[in-house]
C-alpha positions as a Python dict, from the first residue, in 0.01 Angstrom:
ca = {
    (1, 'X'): (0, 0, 0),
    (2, 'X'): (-196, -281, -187),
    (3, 'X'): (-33, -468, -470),
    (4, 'X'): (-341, -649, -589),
    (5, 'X'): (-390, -534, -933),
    (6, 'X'): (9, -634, -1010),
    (7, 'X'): (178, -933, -1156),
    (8, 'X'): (504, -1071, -1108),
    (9, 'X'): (679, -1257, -1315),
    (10, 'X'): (983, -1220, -1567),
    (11, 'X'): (986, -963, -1841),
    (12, 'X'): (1107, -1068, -2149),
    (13, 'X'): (1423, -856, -2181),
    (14, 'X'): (1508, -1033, -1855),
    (15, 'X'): (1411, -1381, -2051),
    (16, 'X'): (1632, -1282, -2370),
    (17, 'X'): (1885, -1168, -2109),
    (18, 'X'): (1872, -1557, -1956),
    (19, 'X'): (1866, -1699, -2311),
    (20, 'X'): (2169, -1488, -2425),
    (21, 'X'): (2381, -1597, -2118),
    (22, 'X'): (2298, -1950, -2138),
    (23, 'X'): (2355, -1975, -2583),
    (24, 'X'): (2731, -1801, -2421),
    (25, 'X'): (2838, -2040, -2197),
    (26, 'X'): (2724, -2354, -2447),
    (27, 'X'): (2941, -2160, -2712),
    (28, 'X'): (3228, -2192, -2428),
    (29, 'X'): (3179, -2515, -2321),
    (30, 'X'): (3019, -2721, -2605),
    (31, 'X'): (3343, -2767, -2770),
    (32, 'X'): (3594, -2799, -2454),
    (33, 'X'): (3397, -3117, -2411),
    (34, 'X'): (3416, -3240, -2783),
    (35, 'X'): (3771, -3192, -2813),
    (36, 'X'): (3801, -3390, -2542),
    (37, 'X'): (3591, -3674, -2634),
    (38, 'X'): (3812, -3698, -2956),
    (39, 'X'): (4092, -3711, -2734),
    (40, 'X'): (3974, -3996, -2578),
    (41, 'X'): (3901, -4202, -2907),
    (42, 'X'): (4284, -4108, -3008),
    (43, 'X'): (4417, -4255, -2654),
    (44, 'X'): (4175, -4558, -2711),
    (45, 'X'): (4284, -4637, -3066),
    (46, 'X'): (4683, -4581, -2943),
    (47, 'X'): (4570, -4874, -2683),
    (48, 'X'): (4426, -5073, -2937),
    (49, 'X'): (4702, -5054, -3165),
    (50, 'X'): (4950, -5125, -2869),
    (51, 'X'): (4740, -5446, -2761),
    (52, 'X'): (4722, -5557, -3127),
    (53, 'X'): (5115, -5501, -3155),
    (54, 'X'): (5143, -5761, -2834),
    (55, 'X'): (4946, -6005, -3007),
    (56, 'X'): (5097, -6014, -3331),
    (57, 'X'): (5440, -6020, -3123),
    (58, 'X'): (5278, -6361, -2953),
    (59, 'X'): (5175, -6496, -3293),
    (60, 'X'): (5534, -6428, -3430),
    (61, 'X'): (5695, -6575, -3119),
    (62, 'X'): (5460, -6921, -3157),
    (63, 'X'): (5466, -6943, -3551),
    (64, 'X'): (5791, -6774, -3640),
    (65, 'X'): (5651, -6539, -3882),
    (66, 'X'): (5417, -6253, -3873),
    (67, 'X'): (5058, -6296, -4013),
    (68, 'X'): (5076, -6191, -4405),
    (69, 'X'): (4895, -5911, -4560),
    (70, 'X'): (4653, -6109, -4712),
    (71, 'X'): (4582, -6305, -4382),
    (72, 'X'): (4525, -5962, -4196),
    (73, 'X'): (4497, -5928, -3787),
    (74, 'X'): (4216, -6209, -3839),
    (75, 'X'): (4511, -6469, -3824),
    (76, 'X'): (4494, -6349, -3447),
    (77, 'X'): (4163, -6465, -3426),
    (78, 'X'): (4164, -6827, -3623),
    (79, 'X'): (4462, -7004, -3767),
    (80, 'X'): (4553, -7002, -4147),
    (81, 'X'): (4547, -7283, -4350),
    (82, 'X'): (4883, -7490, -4291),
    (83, 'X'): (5024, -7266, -3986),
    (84, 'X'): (5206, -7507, -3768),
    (85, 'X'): (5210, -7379, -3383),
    (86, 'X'): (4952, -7162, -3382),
    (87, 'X'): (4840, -7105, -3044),
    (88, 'X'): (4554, -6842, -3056),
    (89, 'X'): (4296, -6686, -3020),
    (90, 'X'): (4535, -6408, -2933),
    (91, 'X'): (4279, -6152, -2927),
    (92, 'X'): (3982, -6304, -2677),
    (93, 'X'): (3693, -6050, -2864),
    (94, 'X'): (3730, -6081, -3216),
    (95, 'X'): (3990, -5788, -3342),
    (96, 'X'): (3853, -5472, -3256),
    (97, 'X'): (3737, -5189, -3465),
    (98, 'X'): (3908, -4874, -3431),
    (99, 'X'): (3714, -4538, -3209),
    (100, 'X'): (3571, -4460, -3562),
    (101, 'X'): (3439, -4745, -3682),
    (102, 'X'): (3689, -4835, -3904),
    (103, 'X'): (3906, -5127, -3970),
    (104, 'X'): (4270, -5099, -3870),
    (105, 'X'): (4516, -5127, -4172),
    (106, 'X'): (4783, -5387, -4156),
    (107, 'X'): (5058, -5428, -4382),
    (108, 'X'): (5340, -5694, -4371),
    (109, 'X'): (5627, -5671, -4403),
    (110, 'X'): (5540, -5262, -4339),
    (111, 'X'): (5673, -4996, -4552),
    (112, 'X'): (5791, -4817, -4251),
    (113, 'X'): (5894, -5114, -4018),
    (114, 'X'): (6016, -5294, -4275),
    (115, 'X'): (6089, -5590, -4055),
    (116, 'X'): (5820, -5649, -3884),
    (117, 'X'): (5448, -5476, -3969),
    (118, 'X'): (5239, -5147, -4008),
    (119, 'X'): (4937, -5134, -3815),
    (120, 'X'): (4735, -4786, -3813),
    (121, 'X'): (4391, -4613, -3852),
    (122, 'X'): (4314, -4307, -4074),
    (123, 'X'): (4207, -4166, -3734),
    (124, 'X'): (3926, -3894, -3682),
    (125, 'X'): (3907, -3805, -4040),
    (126, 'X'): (3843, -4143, -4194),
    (127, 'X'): (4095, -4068, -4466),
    (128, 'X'): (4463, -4118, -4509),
    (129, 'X'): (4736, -3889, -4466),
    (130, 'X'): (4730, -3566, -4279),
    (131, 'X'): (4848, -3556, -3914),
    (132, 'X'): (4573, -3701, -3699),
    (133, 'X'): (4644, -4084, -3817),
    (134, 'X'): (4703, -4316, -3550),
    (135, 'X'): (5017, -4557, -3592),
    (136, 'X'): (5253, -4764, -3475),
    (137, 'X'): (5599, -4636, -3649),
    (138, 'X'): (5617, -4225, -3494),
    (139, 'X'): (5647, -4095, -3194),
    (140, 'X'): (5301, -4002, -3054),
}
């Protein structure tokens, strides 16, 4: 038998067919890997928030006060005016922006650790409140 005057190849139901399978498993997988990319930047902001907590403990220890709100978590970075003992830099890179992009909020005293600070970020949505903020007062 001679096969000369046919072509192989793919049809295009068999094309769609690939195309359909393929746009199905992105569907499935796409998101399995965003979620957990945002899980990531929550762990990494918990860390950053944790490592900003140790220096602001160091600055307390060495000055005997926490920085105020007006001085901010730059008061980790350069002393403020007329602050005997200050030891720092305690944070070696500058203080770090949260996953987002964002500034982290400080507050002292804090409203909910009253005797110390508040340090947070607004988390993935960029806006306060709701359930996906990042802080250092509940349970995570």
């Amino acid at each position: 038998m001679d096969n000369k005057g046919v072509k192989s190849g793919f049809t295009l139901i068999e094309l769609l067919l690939v195309m359909v399978i393929l746009s199905v498993l992105a569907t499935v997988v796409v998101p399995k890997f965003t979620k957990r990319s945002e899980q990531a930047r929550i762990v990494a902001a918990q860390s950053s928030i944790t490592n900003l907590e140790v220096a602001l403990e160091s600055f307390e220890v060495d000055t005997g006060r926490y920085p105020t709100s007006e001085e901010g978590l730059q008061a980790l970075v350069s002393a403020p005016a007329q602050l005997n003992n200050w030891r720092g830099p305690y944070v070696k890179r500058g203080v770090p922006k949260d996953p987002w992009g964002n500034n982290y909020i400080y507050k002292s005293p804090g409203e909910h650790n009253t005797n110390s600070f508040d340090l947070y970020s607004y988390g993935p949505d960029r806006q306060e409140g709701g359930d996906d903020d990042i802080d250092n007062w509940s349970d995570q």
